[in-house]
N, C-alpha and C positions, 0 to 999 in steps of 0.2 A: 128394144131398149127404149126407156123415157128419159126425155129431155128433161131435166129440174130447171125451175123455173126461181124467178128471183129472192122468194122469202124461203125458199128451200137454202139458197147460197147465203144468202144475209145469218140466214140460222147458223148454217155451218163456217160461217166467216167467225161466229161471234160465243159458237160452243165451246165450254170446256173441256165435255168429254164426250166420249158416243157408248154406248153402252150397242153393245154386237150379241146376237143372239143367234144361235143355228142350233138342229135338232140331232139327236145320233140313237143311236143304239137304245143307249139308258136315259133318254129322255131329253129335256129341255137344258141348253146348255147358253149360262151370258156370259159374256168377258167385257172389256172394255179396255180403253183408251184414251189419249189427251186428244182433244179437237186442235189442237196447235200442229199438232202432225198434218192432217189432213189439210190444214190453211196453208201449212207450208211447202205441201206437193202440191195444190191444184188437184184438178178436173181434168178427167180427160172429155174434149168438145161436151161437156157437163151430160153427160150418159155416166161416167166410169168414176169410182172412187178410189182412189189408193191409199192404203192405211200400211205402216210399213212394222213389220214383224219380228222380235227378238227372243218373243214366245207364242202365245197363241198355239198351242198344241192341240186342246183339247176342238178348235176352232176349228181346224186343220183337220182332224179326224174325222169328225162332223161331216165338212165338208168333201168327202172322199164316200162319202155314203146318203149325202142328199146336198146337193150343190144351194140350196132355198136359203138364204139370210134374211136377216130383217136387221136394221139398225136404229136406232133412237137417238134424236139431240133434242136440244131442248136449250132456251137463254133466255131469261128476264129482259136484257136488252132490246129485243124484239117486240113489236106491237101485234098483239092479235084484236079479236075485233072487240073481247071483253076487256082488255089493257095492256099490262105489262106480258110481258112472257109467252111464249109462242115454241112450240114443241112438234117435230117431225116424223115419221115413221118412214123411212126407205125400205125398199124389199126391192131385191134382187137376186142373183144369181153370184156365188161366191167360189174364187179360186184362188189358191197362192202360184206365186212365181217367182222362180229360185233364179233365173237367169234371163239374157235381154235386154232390151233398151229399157222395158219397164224400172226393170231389177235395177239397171246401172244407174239410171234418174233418182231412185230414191235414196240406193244406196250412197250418192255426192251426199246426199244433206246427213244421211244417217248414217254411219260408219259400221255400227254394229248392228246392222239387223241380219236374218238369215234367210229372210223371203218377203215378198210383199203382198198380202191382202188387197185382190180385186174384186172389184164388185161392180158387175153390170146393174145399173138401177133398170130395173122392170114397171117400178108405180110410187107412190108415195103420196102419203096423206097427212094432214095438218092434226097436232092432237093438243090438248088445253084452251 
């Protein structure tokens, strides 16, 4: 696993959404999310993401047949080196989990979800 580094968290402190992508069967599959979710679990030791679940199916299948994610944020707020705005790619390794201490941590802030979306971060690159 890779350590994210601080314009990695600035991004995702400061994202709206995360737009998720995994590959299945019949091809290239996005979903997405509010970045509020993810500011409001934390990091695990900043390797691990947790994004908490109340659909995501098609996500779920996906990953039951090639575990590979890749995730996308992106904020104006941020400074990259040509100005405003500063855009990330995460790639890692993606699992849900329905039970455990993970499950029970997200499940306090989030009453209704059915599983939690992890993601071991493997690498990640700057994009914009």
């Amino acid at each position: 696993m890779a350590k994210i580094n601080n314009i990695v968290k600035e991004v995702l402190d400061k994202t709206e959404m995360l737009v998720i992508g995994t590959c299945g069967a019949d091809g290239v599959h996005l979903s997405a999310t509010w970045g509020e979710y993810v500011k409001n679990i934390g990091l695990i030791d900043d390797e691990i993401i947790l994004i908490p679940s109340g659909g995501l199916s098609k996500t779920e299948e996906n990953l039951k047949l090639k575990n590979n994610i890749e995730v996308l944020i992106g904020s104006k707020q941020v400074q990259n080196a040509h100005g405003a705005g500063q855009g990330i790619s995460i790639f890692g390794k993606g699992e849900f989990v329905y039970s455990g201490e993970i499950f029970d941590r997200v499940k306090a802030k989030y009453s209704w979800i059915r599983a939690v979306l992890m993601i071991k971060i493997e690498s990640f690159s700057t994009q914009l």
